[in-house]
C-alpha angles and dihedrals in degrees: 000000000000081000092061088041094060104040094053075054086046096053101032088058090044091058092036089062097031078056099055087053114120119244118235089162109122087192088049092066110116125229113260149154134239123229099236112235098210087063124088123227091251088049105262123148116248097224109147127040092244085057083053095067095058092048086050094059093055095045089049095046089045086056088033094057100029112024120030097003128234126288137214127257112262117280117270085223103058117134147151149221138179111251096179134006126183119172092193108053123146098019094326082300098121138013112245118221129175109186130187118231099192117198100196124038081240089066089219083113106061148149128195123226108203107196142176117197111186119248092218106066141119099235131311119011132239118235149215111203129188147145121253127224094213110035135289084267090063099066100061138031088222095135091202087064110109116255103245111233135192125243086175121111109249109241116264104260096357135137103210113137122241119229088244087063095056121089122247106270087008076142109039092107085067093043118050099183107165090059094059103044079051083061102051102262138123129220131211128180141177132197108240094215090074078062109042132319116245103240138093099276102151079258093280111123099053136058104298100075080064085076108033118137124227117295075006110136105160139019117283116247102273091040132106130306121184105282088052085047090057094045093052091053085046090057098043082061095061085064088068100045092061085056098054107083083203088065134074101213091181089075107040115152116209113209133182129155112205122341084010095054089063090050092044092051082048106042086047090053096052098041116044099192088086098096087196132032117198127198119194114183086326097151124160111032078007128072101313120097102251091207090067081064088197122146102340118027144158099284095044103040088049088045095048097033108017096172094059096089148024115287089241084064095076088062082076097061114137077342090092093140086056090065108100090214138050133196097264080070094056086052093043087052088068095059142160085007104092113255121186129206122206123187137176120227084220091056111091098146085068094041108229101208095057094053091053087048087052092067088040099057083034093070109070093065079055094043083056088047094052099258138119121240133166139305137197137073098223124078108265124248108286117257088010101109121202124214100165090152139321092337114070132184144173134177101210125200109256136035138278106340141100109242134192083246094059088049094054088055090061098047076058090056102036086055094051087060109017108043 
């Protein structure tokens, strides 16, 4: 009988975990249907851009109650002020800025936005903006940048880093900043830690505690989780770009690999003065189509990382088709401004495939808006980009990371709609 008993554990455990499994089965994709994005709730076609707007509001409020959460307005107290400022960094290439968001009038709640703006130049500069996983320190081996430093609390009993134990340019690889100055852009980066820490906090170290109500711990249900968090500070930060006379804050390129790609697709959907949205290896929540359920998924994103997104979000485990949404809206969300996706074949965990589908079902919604997307149903030749119009991809050689080569893609890009 304990036998018997053993080995039902035995098996049960052996299933639970064969089940968690990710799929990188092609053939195991189950058959599934898109939402379109050019039909209304009530059924209505989307035929006219004016049309297009409506349907946008209800996509967007769909992502905003039951994917990322809502997020507060910005606060009636932000304000900056320039830190640092030298006019002859790397070799008199680029002017260095470090700039204070604060958050509160009492400037305890910050961000720092690290920037190079480059010294040859015909006016204001365009720009790539994105968060960094390490600190603002790690992406470049400028020893005048400011260490970053966390004023998180670390988690109970966790093992998360904090920005002071990296090494200066730990991060460089990711952030080729001296090829893109030579190019004419600027770069901007902010350490994602001044915003909120990515880890699983009760959501009490970073910025949501500033809006609390009263008796309120924690977000509500359709509030804000991490990613929407980072894409508020990133959009805070666009407050301060239309202010600096050295930046053209009408093309300003948001950019994120990973983690970072979901919060770029999403800070550029719920704030239209990005002119370019960038994705990176984003995957699920991110670019890839979540019906497909190949590599990431629902379950597996809210088990692993359970502060990314809105609590309602976890209604949707192993349930993706009961979604209303799917990651093509999100793209489409962005149009007619350009938005590029970028995968890698060796990353299966991020499902390349389905990133390249979101940017095809996403067309149509550009098609409408006068602009040109992507085509196909197969996954394109490896290393051979395609930038046919305001929807750009490429399927890079290698696994999760963000290359030089991946960098020098989106220059292309950038150029095509910027210069």
């Amino acid at each position: 009988m304990r036998n018997a008993f053993l080995l039902a554990l035995f098996l049960g455990a052996f299933f639970t975990l064969k089940a968690q499994e990710p799929n990188y089965d092609e053939s195991k994709v189950p058959a599934y249907t898109l939402p379109d994005p050019l039909r209304m709730e009530n059924g209505d076609e989307v035929n006219s851009p004016a049309k297009w707007v409506e349907r946008r509001a209800e996509i967007l409020k769909v992502f905003e109650t039951q994917v990322y959460g809502k997020m507060p307005e910005h606060p009636k107290d932000l304000h900056f002020r320039v830190l640092s400022e030298d006019r002859y960094a790397l070799s008199n290439m680029a002017t260095r800025k470090e700039v204070a968001v604060y958050f509160t009038k009492d400037e305890q709640h910050y961000m720092t936005i690290l920037m190079y703006i480059p010294n040859k130049r015909r006016g204001e500069a365009p720009v790539f903006f994105g968060l960094n996983f390490k600190g603002n320190h790690t992406i470049c081996d400028d020893p005048d940048i400011t260490e970053s430093v966390t004023r998180m609390k670390p988690r109970e009993g966790g093992s998360e880093k904090q920005p002071g134990t990296f090494k200066r340019g730990a991060e460089s690889s990711r952030w080729p900043v001296e090829m893109l100055i030579a190019n004419g852009y600027a770069v901007a980066t902010v350490y994602r830690g001044d915003i909120d820490p990515d880890y699983d906090d009760g959501f009490q170290n970073g910025v949501h505690p500033l809006f609390y109500g009263k008796g309120q711990t924690r977000p509500r249900a359709d509030e804000w989780g991490t990613l929407s968090a980072w894409a508020w500070g990133l959009s805070c930060a666009m407050d301060y770009f239309v202010t600096d006379e050295d930046i053209d804050s009408k093309k300003v390129a948001l950019v994120g690999h990973s983690r970072h790609g979901k919060t770029a697709l999403w800070a550029g959907a719920i704030d239209q003065r990005f002119a370019m949205a960038i994705s990176n290896d984003s995957g699920c929540g991110g670019a890839a189509i979540s019906r497909r359920k190949y590599g990431e998924t629902f379950s597996k994103v809210n088990r692993l990382f359970p502060h990314w997104f809105c609590e309602n979000f976890k209604q949707y485990n192993d349930k993706e088709e009961l979604l209303p949404v799917d990651q093509h809206e999100l793209i489409a969300l962005m149009a007619p401004r350009p938005v590029y996706i970028a995968s890698a074949i060796d990353d299966k965990w991020a499902d390349p495939k389905g990133e390249f589908l979101s940017g095809v079902h996403a067309t149509p919604v550009y098609r409408l808006l006068g602009r040109e997307g992507l085509n196909g149903t197969g996954l394109p030749t490896v290393n051979q980009p395609l930038m046919p119009g305001s929807i750009g991809y490429h399927v890079r050689s290698g696994n999760h990371d963000i290359t030089l080569y991946d960098w020098e893609q989106f220059v292309k890009f950038a150029d095509k709609h910027f210069k």
